[in-house]
ROMI-473738 format. One line per 8 residues: number of its first residue (from 1); their letters; for each residue x, y, z of C-alpha. Coordinates in steps of 0.25 Angstrom, whole numbers. Each point is the difference from the previous one (the first is absolute). Example, Ala and Ser with C-alpha at 12.3 -4.5 7.8 and 13.67 -1.06 7.14 Angstrom:
<atoms>
1 = as = 49/-18/31; 6/14/-2
</atoms>
This chain:
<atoms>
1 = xxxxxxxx = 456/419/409; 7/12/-5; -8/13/-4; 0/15/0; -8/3/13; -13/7/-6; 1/10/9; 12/7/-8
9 = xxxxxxxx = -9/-4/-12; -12/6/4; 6/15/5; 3/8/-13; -16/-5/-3; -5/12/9; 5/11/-3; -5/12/11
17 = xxxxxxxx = 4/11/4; 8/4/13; -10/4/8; -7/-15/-4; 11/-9/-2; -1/-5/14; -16/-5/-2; 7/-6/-14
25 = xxxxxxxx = 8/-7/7; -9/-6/11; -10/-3/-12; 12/-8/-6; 4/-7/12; -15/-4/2; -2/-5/-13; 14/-9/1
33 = xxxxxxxx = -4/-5/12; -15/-3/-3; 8/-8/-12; 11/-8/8; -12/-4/10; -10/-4/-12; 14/-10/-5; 0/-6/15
41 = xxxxxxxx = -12/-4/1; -2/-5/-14; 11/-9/1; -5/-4/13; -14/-3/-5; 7/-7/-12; 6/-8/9; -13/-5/8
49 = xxxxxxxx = -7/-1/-14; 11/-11/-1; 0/-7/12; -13/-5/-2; 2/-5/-14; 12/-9/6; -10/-4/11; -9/-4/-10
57 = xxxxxxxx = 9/-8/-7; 6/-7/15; -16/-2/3; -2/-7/-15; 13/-9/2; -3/-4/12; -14/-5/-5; 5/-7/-12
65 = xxxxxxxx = 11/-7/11; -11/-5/9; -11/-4/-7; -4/-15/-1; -8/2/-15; 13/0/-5; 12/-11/-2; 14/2/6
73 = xxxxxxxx = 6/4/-13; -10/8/-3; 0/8/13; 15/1/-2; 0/5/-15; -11/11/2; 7/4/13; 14/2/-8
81 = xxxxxxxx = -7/9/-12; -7/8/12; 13/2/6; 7/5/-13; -12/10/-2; 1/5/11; 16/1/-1; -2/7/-13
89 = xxxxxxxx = -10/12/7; 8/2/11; 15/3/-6; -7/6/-14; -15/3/3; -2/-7/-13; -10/-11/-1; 6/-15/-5
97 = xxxxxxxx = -6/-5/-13; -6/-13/6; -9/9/9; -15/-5/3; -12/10/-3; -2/0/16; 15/5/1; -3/9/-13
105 = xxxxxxxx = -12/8/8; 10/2/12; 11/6/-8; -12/10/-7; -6/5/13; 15/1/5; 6/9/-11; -14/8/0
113 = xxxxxxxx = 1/2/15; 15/4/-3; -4/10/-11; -10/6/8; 11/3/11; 8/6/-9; -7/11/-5; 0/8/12
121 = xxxxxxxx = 15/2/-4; 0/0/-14; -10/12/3; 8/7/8; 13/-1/-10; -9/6/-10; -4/10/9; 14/5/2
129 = xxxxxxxx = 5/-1/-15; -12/8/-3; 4/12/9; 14/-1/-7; -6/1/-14; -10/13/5; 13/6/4; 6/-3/-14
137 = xxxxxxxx = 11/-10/6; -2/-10/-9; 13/-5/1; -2/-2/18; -13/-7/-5; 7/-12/-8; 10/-2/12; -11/-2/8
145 = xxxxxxxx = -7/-9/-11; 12/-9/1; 2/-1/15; -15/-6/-2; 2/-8/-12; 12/-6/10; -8/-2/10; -11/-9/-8
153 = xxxxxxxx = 11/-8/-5; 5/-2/13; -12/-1/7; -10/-6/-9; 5/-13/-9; -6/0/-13; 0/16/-4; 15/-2/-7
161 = xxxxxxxx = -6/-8/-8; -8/9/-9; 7/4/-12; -5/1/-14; 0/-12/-7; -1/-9/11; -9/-11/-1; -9/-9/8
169 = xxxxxxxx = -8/-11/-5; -8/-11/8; -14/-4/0; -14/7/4; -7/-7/8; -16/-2/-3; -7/-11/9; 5/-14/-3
177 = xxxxxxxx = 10/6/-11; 12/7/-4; 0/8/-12; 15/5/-6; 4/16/4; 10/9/-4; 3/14/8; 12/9/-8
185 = xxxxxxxx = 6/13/5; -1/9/-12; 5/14/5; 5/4/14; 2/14/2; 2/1/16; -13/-5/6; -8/1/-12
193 = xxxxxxxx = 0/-12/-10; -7/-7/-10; 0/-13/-2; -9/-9/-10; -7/-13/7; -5/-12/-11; -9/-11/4; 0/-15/-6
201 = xxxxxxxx = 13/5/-7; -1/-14/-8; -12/2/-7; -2/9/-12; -7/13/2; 1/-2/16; -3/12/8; 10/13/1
209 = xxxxxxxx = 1/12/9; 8/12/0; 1/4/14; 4/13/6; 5/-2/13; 6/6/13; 9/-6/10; -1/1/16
217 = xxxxxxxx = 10/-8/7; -5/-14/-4; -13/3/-5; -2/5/-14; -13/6/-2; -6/-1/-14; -6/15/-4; -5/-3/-14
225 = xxxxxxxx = -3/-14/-9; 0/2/-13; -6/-13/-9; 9/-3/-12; -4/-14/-3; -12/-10/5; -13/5/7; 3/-5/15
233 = xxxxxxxx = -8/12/6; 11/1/10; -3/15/10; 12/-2/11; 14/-5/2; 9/2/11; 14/-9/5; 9/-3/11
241 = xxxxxxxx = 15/-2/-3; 5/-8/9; 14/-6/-2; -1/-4/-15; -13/-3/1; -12/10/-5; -13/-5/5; -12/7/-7
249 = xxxxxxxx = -14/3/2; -9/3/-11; -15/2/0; -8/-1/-11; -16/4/-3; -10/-9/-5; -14/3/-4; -12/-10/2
257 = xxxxxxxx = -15/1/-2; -9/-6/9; -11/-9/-8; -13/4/5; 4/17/1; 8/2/-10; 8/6/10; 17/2/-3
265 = xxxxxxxx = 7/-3/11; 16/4/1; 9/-9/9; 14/2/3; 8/-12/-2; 15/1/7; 11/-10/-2; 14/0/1
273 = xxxxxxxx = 12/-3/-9; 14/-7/7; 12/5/-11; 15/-1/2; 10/8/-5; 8/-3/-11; 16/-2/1; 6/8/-11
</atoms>
């Protein structure tokens, strides 16, 4: 991986006076540092993070091979789609299409544990381009803007993916049944995006969002909803990209009354929604 080193990048950002330079450029070497050190252990974390998702998968295969409820055939099927899941998140941190909901809820804890790891650095890289735009080198600030963007890509499979107009469809799952989904990039404009999500896509008048969205590594953080269509009283949405593979986590509000004290009563129903992206 070949990049100008931030240091080089980060120097013209801090302009002082001869007297200060030296401080300038002790706070400059600090803050690079700070930065490289935050990478290292990310990558490191990222890594552990991982490891127990493979275990996980060694544990369940070597269940499936042993157990006596099941026929030989059987045991030898489930123990080759196991196998192939577990191929497809180690070399692409992607999750395979056949996966089980018990895989499902693996993949979701891994990529939010992921996400939260990241942002430690992402701050920090935000820390850094802000100091260049407060000293008016805007153009210092983008370089290091890129050298983050190549490090998510690098680093985090499923962040190259966002681009407008990419699609991901697949189903939301609601107790013992799926319901048809469609997530759409609208707009990208760095990290920012908007993207419009539909739900029952096959039914007339289904329910429509206009979302306004921020990226963060893999996670996209929904900032505002906007209902265009339908009366699904959904209040918050967020996803994990991993690999191809956009895991969503929607939570809507639903209002009871209790019989004998008339009393309202909100609940906060969370499900998920499991879409794949769509070759252009």
């Amino acid at each position: 991986m070949s990049r100008t080193p931030l240091i080089s990048l980060l120097a013209v950002c801090f302009i002082a006076p001869a007297a200060s330079h030296a401080w300038a450029q002790e706070k400059i070497d600090k803050q690079i540092a700070a930065l490289e050190a935050a990478k290292a252990q990310f990558l490191k974390d990222k890594q552990a993070e991982k490891q127990k998702v493979l275990k996980k998968f060694d544990a369940w295969i070597q269940k499936v091979a042993t157990s006596r409820a099941m026929k030989a055939a059987d045991r030898l099927s489930l123990t080759d789609d196991l196998r192939e899941e577990r191929k497809v998140f180690a070399e692409k941190e992607d999750v395979a299409e056949s996966s089980s909901n018990d895989v499902l809820s693996v993949m979701l804890e891994y990529g939010k544990a992921v996400a939260k790891k990241y942002k430690p650095v992402s701050s920090m890289f935000d820390q850094m381009m802000t100091a260049c735009i407060n000293a008016g080198k805007t153009e210092e600030a983008k370089k290091i803007k890129a050298d983050m963007e190549l490090f998510e890509i690098e680093n985090l499979p499923g962040r190259k993916h966002v681009a407008a107009g990419v699609i991901w469809i697949g189903s939301q799952h609601e107790g013992n049944g799926a319901i048809q989904f469609l997530f759409r990039v609208t707009e990208l404009h760095g990290s920012l995006f908007k993207a419009r999500m539909e739900r029952n896509i096959s039914v007339g008048g289904h329910p429509i969002f206009n979302l306004d969205c921020q990226l963060d590594g893999i996670l996209i953080k929904v900032t505002n909803i906007t209902p265009m269509q339908g009366s699904i009283p959904l209040k918050e949405c967020r996803g994990i990209l991993l690999g191809q593979t956009l895991l969503l986590q929607l939570t809507t509000l639903q209002e009871t009354t209790v019989p004998r004290s008339k009393q309202r009563i909100t609940t906060r129903n969370i499900s998920f929604a499991v879409l794949r992206m769509q070759k252009k």
